[in-house]
N, C-alpha and C positions, 0 to 999 in steps of 0.2 A: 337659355331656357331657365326659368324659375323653378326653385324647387318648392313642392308644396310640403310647407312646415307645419306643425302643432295648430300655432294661431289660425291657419289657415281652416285648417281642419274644422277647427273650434268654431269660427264663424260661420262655416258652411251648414254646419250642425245645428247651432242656435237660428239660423236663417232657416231650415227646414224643419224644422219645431216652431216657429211663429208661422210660417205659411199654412201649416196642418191646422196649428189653433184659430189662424182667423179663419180659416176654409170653416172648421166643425161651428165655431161662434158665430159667424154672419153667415154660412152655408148659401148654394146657391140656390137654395126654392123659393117661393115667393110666401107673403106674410099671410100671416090666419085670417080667416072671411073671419066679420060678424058671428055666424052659424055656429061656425067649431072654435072662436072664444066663446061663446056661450054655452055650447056644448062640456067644455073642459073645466070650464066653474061651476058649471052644474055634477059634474061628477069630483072636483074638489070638494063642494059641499057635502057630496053623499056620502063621502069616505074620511073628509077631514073633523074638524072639529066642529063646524059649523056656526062660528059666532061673530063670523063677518071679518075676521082681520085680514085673509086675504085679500078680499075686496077692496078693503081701506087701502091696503097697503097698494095695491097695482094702481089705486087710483092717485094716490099719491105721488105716483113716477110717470102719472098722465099714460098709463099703459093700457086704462080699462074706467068709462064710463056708464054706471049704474041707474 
């Protein structure tokens, strides 16, 4: 029988810290309708600065067409 060492330990650890972050990063629900991305820019506008660079910017990374 092996015994379970440090390293062991260590990788088990880092392996259960990346599974949590890509679970929380990719999550399992499905992506935003049309509706409630526009909904959610519309309330960035209301609250941010309102001079457009968010827009630029999501359109930038092909995330959001204006």
């Amino acid at each position: 029988m092996k015994r379970i060492t440090g390293p062991h330990i260590l990788v088990a650890a880092l392996a259960a810290l990346y599974a949590m972050f890509w679970f929380w990063y990719g999550g399992a629900g499905r992506p935003l309708s049309d509706t409630e991305i526009q909904h959610y820019l519309t309330r960035f506008d209301e609250i941010g600065p309102g001079d457009g660079t968010l827009h630029m910017g999501l359109r930038r990374f092909g995330w959001y067409r204006r």
